[in-house]
N, C-alpha and C positions, 0 to 999 in steps of 0.2 A: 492630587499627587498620588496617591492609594490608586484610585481609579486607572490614570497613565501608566500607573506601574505593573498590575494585571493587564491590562489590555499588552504593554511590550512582554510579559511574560509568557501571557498567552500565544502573542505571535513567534516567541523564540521558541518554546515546546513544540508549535504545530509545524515550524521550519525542522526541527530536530528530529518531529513525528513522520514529518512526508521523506526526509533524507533517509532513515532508517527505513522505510519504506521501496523507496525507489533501492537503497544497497539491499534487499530481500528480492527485490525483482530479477537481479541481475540475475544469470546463469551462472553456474562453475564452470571454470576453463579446463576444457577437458585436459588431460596428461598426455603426452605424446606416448606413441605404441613405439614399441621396440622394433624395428625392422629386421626379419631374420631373413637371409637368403637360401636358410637351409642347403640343400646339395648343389647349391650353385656356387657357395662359398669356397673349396677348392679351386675352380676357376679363376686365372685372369683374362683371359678374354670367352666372349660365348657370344655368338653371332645366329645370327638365323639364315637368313639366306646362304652367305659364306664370310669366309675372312682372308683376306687377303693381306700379301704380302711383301715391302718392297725392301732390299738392303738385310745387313743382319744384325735385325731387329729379337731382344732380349726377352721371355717372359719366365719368369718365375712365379708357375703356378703350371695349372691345366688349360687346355687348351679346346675348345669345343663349338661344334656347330650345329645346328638343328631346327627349322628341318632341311636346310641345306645341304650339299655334299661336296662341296667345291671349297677346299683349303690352299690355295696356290702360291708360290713365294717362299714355304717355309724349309726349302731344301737348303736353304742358308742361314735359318736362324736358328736359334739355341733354345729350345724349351727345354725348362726345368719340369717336365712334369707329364703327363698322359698326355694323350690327342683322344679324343672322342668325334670320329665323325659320321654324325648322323644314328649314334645310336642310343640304345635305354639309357643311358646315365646323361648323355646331354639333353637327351627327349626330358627327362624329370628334372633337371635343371633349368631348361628353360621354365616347366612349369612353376617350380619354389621360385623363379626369378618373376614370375609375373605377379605371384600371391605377393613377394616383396615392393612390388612397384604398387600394388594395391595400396598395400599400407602407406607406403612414403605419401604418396595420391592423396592419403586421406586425412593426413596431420591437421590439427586444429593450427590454423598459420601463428606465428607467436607476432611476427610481423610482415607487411606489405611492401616489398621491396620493388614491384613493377615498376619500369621506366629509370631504375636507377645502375648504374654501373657497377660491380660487383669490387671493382680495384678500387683500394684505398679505403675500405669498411673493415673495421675488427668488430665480429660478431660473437656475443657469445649460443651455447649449448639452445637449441629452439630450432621450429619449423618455419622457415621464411619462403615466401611465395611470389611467382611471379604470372602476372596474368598472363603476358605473351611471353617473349623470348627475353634472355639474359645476358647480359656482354660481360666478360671479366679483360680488362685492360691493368696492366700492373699487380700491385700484390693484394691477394683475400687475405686477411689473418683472423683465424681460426681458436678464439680464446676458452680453454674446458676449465678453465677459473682451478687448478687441481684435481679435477675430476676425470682420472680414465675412461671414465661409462659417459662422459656426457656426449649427447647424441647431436650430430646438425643434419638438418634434412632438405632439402633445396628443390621447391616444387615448380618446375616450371613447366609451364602450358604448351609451349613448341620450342623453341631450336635453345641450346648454350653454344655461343661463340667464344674464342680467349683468343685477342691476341698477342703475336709473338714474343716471346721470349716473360709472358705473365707468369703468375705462379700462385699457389696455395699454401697459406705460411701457419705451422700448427706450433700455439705456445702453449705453455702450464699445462702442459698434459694429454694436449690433444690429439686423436689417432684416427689416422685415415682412413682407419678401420670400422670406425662410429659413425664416418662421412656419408651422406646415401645424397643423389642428385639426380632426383627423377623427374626424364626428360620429357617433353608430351609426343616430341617427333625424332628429332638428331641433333648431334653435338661434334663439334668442330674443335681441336684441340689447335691453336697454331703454330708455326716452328719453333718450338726449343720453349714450350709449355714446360713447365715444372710443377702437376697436377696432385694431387690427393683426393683419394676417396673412392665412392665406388659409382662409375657411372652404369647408370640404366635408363636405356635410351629406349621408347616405344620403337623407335625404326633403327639409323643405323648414329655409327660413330667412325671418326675420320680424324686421326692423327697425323698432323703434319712431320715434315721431316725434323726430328731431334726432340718429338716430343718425348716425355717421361710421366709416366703414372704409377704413384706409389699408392695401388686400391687397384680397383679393377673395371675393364670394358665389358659393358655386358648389354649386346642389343639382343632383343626378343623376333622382332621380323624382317628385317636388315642386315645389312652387312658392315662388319668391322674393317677396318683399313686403315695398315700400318705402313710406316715407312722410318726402318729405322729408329725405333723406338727401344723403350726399354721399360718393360712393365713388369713392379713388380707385388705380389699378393702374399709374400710368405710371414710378414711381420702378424699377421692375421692369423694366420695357423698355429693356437696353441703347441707349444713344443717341435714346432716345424726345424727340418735340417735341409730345408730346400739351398741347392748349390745356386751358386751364379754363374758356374760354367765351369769345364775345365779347359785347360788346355795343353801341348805337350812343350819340353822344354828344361830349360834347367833351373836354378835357383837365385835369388839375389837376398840383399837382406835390406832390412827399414833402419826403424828406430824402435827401442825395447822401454816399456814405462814402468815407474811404478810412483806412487805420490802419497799425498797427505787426505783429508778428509773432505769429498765432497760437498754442495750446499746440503743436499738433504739426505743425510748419512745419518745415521742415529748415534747419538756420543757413549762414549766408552771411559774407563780410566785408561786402558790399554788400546787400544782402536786398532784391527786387525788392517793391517796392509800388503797384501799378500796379492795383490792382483798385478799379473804383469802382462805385459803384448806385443808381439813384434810383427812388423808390416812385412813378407816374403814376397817377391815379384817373381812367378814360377814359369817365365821364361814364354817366347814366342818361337813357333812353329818355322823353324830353320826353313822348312824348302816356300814357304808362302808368309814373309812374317809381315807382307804390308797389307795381307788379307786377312789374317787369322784372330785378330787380336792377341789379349794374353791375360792368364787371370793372378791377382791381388789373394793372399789370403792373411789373415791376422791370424796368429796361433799366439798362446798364451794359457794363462788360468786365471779363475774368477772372473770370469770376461761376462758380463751380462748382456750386453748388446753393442754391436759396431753399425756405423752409418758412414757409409763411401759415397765419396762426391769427388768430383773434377771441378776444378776451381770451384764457383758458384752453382755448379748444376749436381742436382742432386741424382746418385747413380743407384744405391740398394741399401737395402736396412736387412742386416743380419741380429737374430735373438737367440740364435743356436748354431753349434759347432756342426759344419765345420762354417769359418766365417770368410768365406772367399766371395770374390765376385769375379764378372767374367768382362773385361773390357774389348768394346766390339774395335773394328779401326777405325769405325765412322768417330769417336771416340778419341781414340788414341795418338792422338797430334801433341807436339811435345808438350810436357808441361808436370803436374803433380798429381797425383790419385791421393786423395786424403782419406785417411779413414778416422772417426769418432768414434774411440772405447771408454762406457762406460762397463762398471765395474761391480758383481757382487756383494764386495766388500765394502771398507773404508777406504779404499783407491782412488785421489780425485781422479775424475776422466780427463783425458788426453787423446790429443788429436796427434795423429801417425800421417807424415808424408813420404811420400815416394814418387821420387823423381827421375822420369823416365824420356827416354827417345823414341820416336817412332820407327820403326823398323828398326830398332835396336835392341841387347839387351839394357836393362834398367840403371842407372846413373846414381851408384847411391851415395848418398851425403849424412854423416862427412865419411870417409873410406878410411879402414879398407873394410868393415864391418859394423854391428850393429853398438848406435852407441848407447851406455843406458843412462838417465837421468831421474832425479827423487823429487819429492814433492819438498 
């Protein structure tokens, strides 16, 4: 009995001896690097060969090519922001943009996602890899578990496909801004994508008609190409007052909020509520108003961030005043401009609609002006 029982003792300690053994073997998992784009990060789109242009397509940001010199199309779209073509400032963009595709490149993978569809996966914060190409069909969501900083990195070895009408859904926190998707060749966006994040594509990228990119296009040896698009970078730029357009015309009115205490508001005896917003439709261009579009602006106080959407497709993310955006016509077919104000304060947020005609002006409800409601 003595004997049986040293001998299984023995084998339980040397089981216990080689497991501790083999967990000393193992490696540490490296940490992921932080991917900076340094002076590429002003930019939303930055091409190399050229970028082209079709319809009038929106960017909120800079706009640059290099070593290209051929920017065509953009006599009818709205950039918020510089044009660089062919010179120092997109030359050393391009370069910060390839030192960043370095890094993303080089992520320790957190997981291996080759051969699997991107649509219909909630991932959290990690570097996921793909050995060939990548498809996203329906919705990515995007989980930072509450973490602003948490980073996703998306490596894939040749092409991203999405098709139509997919999307990239960011919860608890997460920011399109942290999003990196570096591509080994080109990336295909398809009609009426609703995209997040920042692509970088070795070659080029190709936005179908109605796409949206809340991050930014950035090929290195390629060409960008848009079509009616709407991209935007400025939620990225600390303290940015990047416009979404203006345009000329008269004025309308929304709805005016003000309410009770957000989920994650910090409690008070007294709980300031002082934040208010009203949705203004400032009018479409009398001699061209089925070409012009017209732009939305939210004015108010304590406003900390507005988010305008048309029905379900998402339009611009305002975090500074002034908080307008610029709706194109491809766009502008009847229906509501929503915007989502969150609030400095203790203000729950509130969604502001405006309800408008096309080649009209704006339809407001209920009339004759703005109505206000409390939490």
């Amino acid at each position: 009995m003595l004997k049986n029982f040293r001998v299984a003792h023995a084998r339980r300690a040397g089981i216990l001896l080689a497991s501790g053994l083999a967990f000393a073997a193992l490696p540490a998992v490296a940490s992921a690097s932080a991917v900076n784009l340094g002076t590429a990060s002003p930019f939303v789109v930055l091409g190399g060969s050229t970028v082209t242009n079709t319809g009038t397509s929106v960017l909120n940001g800079e706009l640059g090519v290099y070593p290209g010199t051929s920017l065509p199309g953009f006599g009818v779209a709205v950039v918020n922001g510089a044009t660089h073509d062919d010179d120092a400032v997109a030359g050393q963009a391009q370069t910060d943009l390839t030192t960043a595709y370095n890094v993303a490149a080089g992520q320790a993978p957190t997981a291996n996602l080759t051969g699997q569809n991107l649509g219909g996966l909630t991932l959290t914060a990690g570097a996921y890899k793909f050995n060939s190409a990548a498809q996203l069909t329906g919705a990515l969501t995007l989980n930072a578990a509450g973490n602003p900083n948490a980073q996703f990195v998306f490596e894939i070895a040749s092409t991203l496909t999405t098709a139509s009408a997919s999307s990239v859904v960011m919860i608890n926190g997460a920011s399109p801004c942290n999003v990196y998707w570096q591509i080994g060749s080109s990336a295909t966006l398809g009609t009426t994508t609703a995209f997040e994040g920042n692509l970088m594509a070795l070659t080029s990228i190709s936005l179908d008609t109605g796409a949206t990119v809340q991050g930014r296009a950035l090929a290195q040896t390629g060409a960008v190409t848009l079509d009616d698009n709407v991209l935007d970078a400025s939620m990225c730029a600390p303290g940015s007052t990047s416009p979404g357009g203006t345009g000329p015309g008269g004025t309308g009115s929304g709805t005016t909020g003000t309410g009770g205490l957000p989920p994650n508001a910090s409690q008070s005896t007294i709980p300031t509520r002082k934040g208010t917003a009203t949705l203004r439709h400032t009018g479409l261009n009398s001699l061209t108003p089925c070409t012009d579009g017209f732009t939305a602006r939210v004015k108010g106080t304590e406003i900390k961030r507005v988010v305008f959407s048309i029905g379900d497709k998402w339009l611009a993310t305002r975090i500074a005043s002034p908080f307008r955006v610029y709706v194109p016509p491809t766009f502008a077919a009847n229906g509501h401009l929503k915007a989502r104000v969150t609030f400095k304060d203790a203000t729950r947020a509130r969604t502001l609609n405006l309800r408008y005609k096309a080649c009209a002006a704006a339809v407001v409800t209920p009339p004759p002006g703005p109505s206000k409601f409390t939490g």
